[in-house]
C-alpha positions as CSV (number, residue, x, y, z in Angstrom):
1,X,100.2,47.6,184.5
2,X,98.3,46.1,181.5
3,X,97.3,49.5,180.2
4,X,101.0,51.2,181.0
5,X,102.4,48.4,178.7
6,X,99.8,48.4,175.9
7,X,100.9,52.5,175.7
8,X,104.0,51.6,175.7
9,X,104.0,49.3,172.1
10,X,101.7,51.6,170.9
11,X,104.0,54.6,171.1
12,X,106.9,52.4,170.0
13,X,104.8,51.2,166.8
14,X,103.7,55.0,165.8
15,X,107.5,56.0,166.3
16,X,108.5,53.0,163.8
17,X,105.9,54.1,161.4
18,X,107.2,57.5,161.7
19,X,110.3,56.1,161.1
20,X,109.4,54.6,157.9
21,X,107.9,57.2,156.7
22,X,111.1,59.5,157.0
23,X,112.8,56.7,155.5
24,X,110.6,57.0,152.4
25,X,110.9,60.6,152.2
26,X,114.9,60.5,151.9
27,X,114.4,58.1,149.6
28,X,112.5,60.1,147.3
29,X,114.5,62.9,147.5
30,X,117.3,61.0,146.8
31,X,116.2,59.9,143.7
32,X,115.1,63.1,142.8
33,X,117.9,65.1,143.1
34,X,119.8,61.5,141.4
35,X,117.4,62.5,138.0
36,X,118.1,66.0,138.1
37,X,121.6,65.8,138.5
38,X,121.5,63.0,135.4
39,X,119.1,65.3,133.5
40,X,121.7,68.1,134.1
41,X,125.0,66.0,132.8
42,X,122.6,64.5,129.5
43,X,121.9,68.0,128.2
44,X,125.3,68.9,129.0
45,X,127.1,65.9,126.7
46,X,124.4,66.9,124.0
47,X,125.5,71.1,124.0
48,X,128.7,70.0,123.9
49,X,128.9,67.2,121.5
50,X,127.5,69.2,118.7
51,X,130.6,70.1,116.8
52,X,128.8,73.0,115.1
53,X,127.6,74.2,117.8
54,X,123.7,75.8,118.0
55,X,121.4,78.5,117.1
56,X,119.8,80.2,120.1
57,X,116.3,81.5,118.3
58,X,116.7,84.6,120.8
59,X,113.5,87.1,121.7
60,X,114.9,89.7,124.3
61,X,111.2,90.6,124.0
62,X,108.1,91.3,121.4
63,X,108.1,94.2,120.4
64,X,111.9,93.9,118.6
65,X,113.0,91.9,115.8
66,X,114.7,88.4,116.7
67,X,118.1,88.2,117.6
68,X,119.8,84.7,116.5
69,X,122.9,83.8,118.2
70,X,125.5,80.6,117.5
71,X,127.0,79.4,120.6
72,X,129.5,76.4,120.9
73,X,129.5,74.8,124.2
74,X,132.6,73.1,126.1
75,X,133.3,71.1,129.0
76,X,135.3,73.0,130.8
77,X,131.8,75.4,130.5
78,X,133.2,77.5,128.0
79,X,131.1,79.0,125.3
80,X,131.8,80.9,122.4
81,X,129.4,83.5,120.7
82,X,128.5,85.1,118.0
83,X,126.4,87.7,116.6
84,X,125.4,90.1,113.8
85,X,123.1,92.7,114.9
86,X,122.7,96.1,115.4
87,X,122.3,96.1,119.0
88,X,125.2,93.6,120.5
89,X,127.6,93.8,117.7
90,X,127.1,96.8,115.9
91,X,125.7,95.5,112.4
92,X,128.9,93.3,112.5
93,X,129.8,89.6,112.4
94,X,131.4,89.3,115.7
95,X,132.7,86.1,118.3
96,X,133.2,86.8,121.8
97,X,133.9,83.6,124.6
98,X,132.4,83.1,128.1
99,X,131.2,80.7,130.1
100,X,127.7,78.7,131.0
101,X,126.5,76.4,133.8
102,X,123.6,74.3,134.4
103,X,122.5,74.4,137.5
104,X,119.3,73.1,139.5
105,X,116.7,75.6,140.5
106,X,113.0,74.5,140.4
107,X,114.4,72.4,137.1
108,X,117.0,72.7,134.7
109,X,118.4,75.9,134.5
110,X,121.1,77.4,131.5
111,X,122.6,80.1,133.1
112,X,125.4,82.0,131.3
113,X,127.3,83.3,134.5
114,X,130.2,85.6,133.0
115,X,129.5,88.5,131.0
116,X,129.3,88.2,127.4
117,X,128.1,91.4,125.7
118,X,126.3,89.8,123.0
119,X,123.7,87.9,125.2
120,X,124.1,89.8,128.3
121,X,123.2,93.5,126.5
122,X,119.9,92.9,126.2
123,X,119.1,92.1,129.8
124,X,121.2,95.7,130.5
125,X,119.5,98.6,132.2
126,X,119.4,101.4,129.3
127,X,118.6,105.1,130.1
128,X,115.0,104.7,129.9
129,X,115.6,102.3,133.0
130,X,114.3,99.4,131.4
131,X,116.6,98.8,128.5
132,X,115.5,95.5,126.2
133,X,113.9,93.4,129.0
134,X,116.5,90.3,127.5
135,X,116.8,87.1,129.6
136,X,120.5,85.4,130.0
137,X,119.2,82.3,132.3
138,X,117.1,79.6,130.7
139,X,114.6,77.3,132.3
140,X,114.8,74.2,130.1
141,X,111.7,73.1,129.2
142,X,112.9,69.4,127.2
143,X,114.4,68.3,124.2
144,X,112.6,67.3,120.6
145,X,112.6,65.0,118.7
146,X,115.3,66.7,116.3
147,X,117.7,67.6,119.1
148,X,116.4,70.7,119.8
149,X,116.3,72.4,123.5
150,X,113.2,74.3,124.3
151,X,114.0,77.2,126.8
152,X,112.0,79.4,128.1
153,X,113.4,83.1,129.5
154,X,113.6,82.9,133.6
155,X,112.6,86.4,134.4
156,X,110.5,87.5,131.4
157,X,108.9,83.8,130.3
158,X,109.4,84.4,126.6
159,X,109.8,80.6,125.1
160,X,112.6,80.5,122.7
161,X,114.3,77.4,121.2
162,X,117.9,76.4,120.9
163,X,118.6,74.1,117.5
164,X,121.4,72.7,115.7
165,X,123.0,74.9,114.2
166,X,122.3,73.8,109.8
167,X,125.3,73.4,108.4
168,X,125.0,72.5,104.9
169,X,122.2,74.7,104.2
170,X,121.8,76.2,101.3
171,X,120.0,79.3,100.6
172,X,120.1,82.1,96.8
173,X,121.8,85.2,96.8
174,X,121.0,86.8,93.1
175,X,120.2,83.9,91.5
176,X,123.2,81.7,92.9
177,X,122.8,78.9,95.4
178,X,125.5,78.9,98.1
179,X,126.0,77.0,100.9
180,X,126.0,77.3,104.7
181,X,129.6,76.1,105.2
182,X,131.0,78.5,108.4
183,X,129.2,80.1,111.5
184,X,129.4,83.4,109.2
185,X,127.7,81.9,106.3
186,X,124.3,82.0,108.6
187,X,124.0,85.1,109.2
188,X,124.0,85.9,105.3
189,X,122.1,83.0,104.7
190,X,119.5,83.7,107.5
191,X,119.3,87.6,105.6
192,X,118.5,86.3,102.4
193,X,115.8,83.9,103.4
194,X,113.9,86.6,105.6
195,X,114.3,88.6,102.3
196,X,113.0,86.5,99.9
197,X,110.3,85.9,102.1
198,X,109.2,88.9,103.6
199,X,110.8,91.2,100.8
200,X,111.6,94.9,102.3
201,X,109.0,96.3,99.9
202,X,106.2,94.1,101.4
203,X,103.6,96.4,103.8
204,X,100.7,94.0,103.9
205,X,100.3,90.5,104.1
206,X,96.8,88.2,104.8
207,X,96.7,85.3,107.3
208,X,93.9,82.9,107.1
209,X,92.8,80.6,110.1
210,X,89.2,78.9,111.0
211,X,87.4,81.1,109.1
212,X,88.9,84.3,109.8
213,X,91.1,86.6,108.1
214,X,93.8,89.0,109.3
215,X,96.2,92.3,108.1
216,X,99.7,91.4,108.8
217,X,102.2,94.1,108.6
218,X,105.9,95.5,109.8
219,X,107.2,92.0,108.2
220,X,110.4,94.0,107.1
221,X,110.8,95.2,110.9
222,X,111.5,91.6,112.3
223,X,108.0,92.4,114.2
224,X,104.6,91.6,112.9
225,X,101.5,93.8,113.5
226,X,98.6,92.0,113.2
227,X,94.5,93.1,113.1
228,X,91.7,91.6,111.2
229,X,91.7,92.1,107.5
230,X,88.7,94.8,107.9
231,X,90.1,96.5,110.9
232,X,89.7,100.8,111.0
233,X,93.3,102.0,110.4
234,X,93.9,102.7,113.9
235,X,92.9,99.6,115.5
236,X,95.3,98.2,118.0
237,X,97.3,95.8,116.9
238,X,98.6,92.4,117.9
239,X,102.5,92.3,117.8
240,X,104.7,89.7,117.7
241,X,108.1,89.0,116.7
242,X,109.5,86.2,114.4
243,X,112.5,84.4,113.6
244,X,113.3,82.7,110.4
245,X,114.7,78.8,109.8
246,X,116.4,78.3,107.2
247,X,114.5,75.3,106.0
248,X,112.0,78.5,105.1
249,X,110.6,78.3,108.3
250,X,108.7,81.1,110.5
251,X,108.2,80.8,114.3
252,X,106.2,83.3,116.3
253,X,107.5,84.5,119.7
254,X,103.9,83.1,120.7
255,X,101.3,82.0,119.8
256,X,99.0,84.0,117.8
257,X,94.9,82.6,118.9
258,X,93.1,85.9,116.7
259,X,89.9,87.8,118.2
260,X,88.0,84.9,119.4
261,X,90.8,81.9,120.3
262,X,89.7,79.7,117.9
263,X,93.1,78.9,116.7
264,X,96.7,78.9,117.9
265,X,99.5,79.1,115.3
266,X,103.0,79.7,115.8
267,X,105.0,77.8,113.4
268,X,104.8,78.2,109.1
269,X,106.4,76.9,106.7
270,X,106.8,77.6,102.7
271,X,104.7,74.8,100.6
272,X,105.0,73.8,97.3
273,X,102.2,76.4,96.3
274,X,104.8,79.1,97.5
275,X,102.3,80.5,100.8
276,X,103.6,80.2,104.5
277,X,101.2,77.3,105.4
278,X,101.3,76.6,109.4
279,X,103.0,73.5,110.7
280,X,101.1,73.3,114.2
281,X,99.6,70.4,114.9
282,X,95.7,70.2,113.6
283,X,95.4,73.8,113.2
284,X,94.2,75.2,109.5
285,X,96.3,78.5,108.9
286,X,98.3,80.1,105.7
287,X,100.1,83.4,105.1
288,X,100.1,84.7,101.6
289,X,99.4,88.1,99.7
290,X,95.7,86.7,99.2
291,X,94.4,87.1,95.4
292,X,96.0,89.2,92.9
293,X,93.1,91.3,92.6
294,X,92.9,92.3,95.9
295,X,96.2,92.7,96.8
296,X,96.6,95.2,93.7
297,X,94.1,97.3,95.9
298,X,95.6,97.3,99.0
299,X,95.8,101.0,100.7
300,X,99.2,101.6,101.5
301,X,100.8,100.0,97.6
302,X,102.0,101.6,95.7
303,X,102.4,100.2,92.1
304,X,105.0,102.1,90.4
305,X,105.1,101.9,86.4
306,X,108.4,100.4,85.0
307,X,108.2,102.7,82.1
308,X,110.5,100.6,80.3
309,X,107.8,97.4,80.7
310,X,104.8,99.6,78.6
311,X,103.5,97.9,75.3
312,X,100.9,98.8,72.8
313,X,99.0,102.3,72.9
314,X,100.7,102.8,76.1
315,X,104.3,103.7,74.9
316,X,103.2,106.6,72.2
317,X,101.4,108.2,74.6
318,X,103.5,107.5,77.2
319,X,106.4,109.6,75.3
320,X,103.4,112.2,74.4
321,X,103.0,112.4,77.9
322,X,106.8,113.1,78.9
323,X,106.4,116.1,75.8
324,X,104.0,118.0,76.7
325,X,105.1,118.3,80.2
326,X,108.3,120.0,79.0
327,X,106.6,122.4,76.2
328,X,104.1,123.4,78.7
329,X,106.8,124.3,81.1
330,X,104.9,121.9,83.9
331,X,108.0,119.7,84.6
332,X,109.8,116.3,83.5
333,X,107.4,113.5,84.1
334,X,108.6,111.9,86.7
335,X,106.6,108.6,87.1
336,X,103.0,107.0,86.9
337,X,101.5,104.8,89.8
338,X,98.4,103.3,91.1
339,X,97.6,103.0,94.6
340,X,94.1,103.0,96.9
341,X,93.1,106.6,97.4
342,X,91.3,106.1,100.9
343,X,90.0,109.6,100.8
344,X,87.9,108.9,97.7
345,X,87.4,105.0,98.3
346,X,88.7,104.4,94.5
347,X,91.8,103.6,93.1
348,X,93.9,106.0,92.2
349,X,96.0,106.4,88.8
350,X,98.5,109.3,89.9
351,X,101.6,111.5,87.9
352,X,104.1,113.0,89.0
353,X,106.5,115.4,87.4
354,X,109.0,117.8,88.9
355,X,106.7,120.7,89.2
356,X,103.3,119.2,90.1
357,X,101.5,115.9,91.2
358,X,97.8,114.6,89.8
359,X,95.7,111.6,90.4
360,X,92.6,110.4,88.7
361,X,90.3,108.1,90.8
362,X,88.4,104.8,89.0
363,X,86.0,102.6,89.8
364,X,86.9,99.0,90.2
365,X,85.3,95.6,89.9
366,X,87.1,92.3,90.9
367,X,86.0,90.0,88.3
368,X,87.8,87.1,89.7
369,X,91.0,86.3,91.3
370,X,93.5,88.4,89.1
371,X,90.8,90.2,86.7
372,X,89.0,93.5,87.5
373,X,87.7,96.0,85.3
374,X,88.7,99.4,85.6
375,X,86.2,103.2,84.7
376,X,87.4,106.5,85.4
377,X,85.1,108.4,87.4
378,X,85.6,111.7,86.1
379,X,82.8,113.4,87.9
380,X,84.7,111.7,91.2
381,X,87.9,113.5,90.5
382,X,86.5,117.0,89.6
383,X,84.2,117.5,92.6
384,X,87.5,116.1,95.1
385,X,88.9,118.8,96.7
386,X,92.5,117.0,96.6
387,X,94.9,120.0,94.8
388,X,96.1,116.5,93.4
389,X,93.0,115.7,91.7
390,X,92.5,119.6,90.7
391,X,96.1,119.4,88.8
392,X,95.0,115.9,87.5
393,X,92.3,117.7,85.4
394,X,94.4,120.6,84.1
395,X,95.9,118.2,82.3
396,X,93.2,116.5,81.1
397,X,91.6,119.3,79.6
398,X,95.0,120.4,78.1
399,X,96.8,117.4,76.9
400,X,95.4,114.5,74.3
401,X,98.1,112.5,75.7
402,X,96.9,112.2,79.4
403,X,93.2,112.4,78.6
404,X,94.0,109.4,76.5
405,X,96.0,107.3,78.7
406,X,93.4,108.1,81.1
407,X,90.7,106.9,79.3
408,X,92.5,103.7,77.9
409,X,93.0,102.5,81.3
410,X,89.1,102.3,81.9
411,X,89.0,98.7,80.6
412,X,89.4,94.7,81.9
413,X,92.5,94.1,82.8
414,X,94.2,90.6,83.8
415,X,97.0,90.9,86.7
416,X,99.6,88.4,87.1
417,X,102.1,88.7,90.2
418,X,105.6,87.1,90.4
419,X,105.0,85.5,94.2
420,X,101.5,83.6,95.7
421,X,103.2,85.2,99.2
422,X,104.8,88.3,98.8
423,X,104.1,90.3,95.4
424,X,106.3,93.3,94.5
425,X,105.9,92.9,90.7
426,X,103.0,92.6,88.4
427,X,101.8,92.9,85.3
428,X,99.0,94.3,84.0
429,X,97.4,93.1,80.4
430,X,94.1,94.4,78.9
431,X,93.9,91.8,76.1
432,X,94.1,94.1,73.2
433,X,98.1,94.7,73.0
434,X,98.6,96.9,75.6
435,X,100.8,96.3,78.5
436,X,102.7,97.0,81.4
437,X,104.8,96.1,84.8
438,X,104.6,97.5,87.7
439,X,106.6,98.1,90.9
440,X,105.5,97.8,94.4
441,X,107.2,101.1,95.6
């Protein structure tokens, strides 16, 4: 009897416990789904309290250009768009209205649940059957300090943000300042900042971090290609896309962590030294054109003579030049240029006029940041076997003019370029009069 009744409050005590315990649990989830539905209705009141609405930073993937979209949020989950690009709005300015929810699913989730061709084109199936790989629901990741919503793309895991959208910005177009004053405005404000910098004539840019430097190209794309600054022309690149702030901001679509993850840098921002200098926290990273000198010699420039710049020695035989090329019948000279001549490892001081095209090859030294010293190598260009090079020293041999241009360019020279980020002018000085600008081209 004893032991019937001891089983007895024992099995009544472990079906109390078990009790409790279920207790607890509903508790919890309770209050669980209590924070998540009061996490929900905060970021709701902040969308839709921000009577400018925001700036959806938008990656439908990384190997594309950025695709910034405004949207103004309501309570009765309405949203209006708005877009100017050449995929959902057809190089136009263009608003179109929808609706969003946020919804629970493992988290906060912005979810934009009636078709709206400017977001929901890029997550289309195309012909190729895989179209732009886009997102249109949102995880939400938090909030920053500055408002702003960090999302991250449900099915594709791209991390985007979603910021105020800056009115009152002011940005230069030709020399005037204007100011962001209408959802429109941005669009033409967001073109000239990209512009000014990453100018359409860039190719090559040079990022620094821990110790390591790196070739960054395809700025005028929307899409950076990235390989270290000594990499064979057909090493495989990093790419990543970008979108601009227009505080003069530039935010990777990730991070970028180089060969040997030393570093991670997403975020730069234009200093008072005029270089993209990164913004993440204690990480050591800049983008610029590197030194004058060097950049001069970058394969791929080409530096175009403004013809209309030349000074000194230069502009007799420049016009000596242009005549003898018509008596001889060769042509009107069309242009003179320098660029790297990869073929020949020199640099390369080429013509062009409307019947034939010559370059002469020179050694260089870099003397210091924006000096180097020039020598034709005639012995280089005679034994190429470049039809350029073979034309280049008909006219040597027949003209004074070119022989002597040619030969007045072997000497120091001092370069200065109009921007520490992204040069497309400079001029060139060799201390005794004679001058010149020139074009990146």
């Amino acid at each position: 009897m004893k032991k019937s009744l001891v089983f007895i409050l024992a099995f009544s005590f472990l079906l109390g416990l078990n009790s409790c315990y279920k207790t607890e649990e509903d508790i919890w989830e309770d209050s669980s789904a209590v924070r998540t539905e009061k996490t929900l209705n905060d970021y709701e009141q902040a969308m839709c309290a921000e009577e400018n609405g925001w700036v959806l930073q938008y990656f439908a993937n990384e190997s594309e250009q950025a695709y910034p979209l405004l949207m103004k949020f309501s309570k009765n989950t309405a949203v209006n768009m708005a877009a100017n690009n050449s995929v959902s709005s057809s190089s136009g300015y263009t608003e179109k209205a929808s609706t969003f929810d946020l919804i629970a699913d493992m988290g906060p989730v912005l979810t934009f649940n009636t078709y709206n061709e400017l977001l929901h084109c890029f997550s289309d199936p195309q012909q190729d059957g895989m179209g732009h790989m886009g997102d249109y629901e949102f995880q939400i990741m938090g909030r920053n300090e500055d408002g702003s919503f960090n999302l991250r793309g449900k099915k594709h895991s791209i991390d985007m943000k979603m910021i105020k959208f800056p009115m009152g910005a002011t940005y230069t177009v030709n020399g005037e300042t204007k100011t962001v004053e209408k959802w429109e405005d941005y669009y033409t404000a967001y073109s000239a900042i990209k512009n000014a910098i990453f100018p359409s004539k860039s190719k090559a840019l040079f990022l620094t971090a821990a110790g390591e430097s790196y070739r960054v190209s395809g700025m005028g794309s929307g899409v950076l290609n990235i390989v270290p600054a000594d990499a064979d022309e057909d090493a495989f690149p990093t790419t990543l896309s970008y979108v601009i702030s227009l505080d003069n901001g530039v935010h990777f679509s990730s991070p970028f962590t180089g060969d040997n993850n030393k570093f991670s840098i997403q975020n730069f921002k234009l200093n008072e030294a005029g270089i993209l200098e990164c913004t993440d926290v204690d990480q050591n990273a800049n983008i610029s054109s590197g030194t004058v000198a060097t950049y001069f010699l970058v394969d791929g420039n080409n530096w175009r003579v403004d013809r209309n710049s030349l000074e000194g020695e230069y502009v007799a035989l420049f016009e000596q030049m242009q005549s003898d090329c018509r008596t001889a019948n060769y042509g009107t000279l069309q242009y003179i240029q320098f660029s790297w001549s990869s073929v020949e490892n020199k640099l390369a001081f080429a013509f062009k006029t409307s019947k034939f095209d010559g370059e002469y090859y020179y050694d260089v030294t870099i003397d210091s940041d924006n000096v180097i010293t020039l020598a034709f190598n005639q012995e280089t260009t005679e034994a190429s076997s470049s039809s350029k090079a073979k034309n280049a020293m008909v006219f040597y041999r027949q003209f004074e003019s070119f022989k002597n241009f040619v030969n007045l360019l072997s000497a120091t020279l001092t370069l200065e370029g109009n921007s520490p980020l992204s040069i497309t002018t400079m001029s060139i000085n060799d201390g005794n009069g004679n001058a010149m600008s020139v074009d990146l081209n």
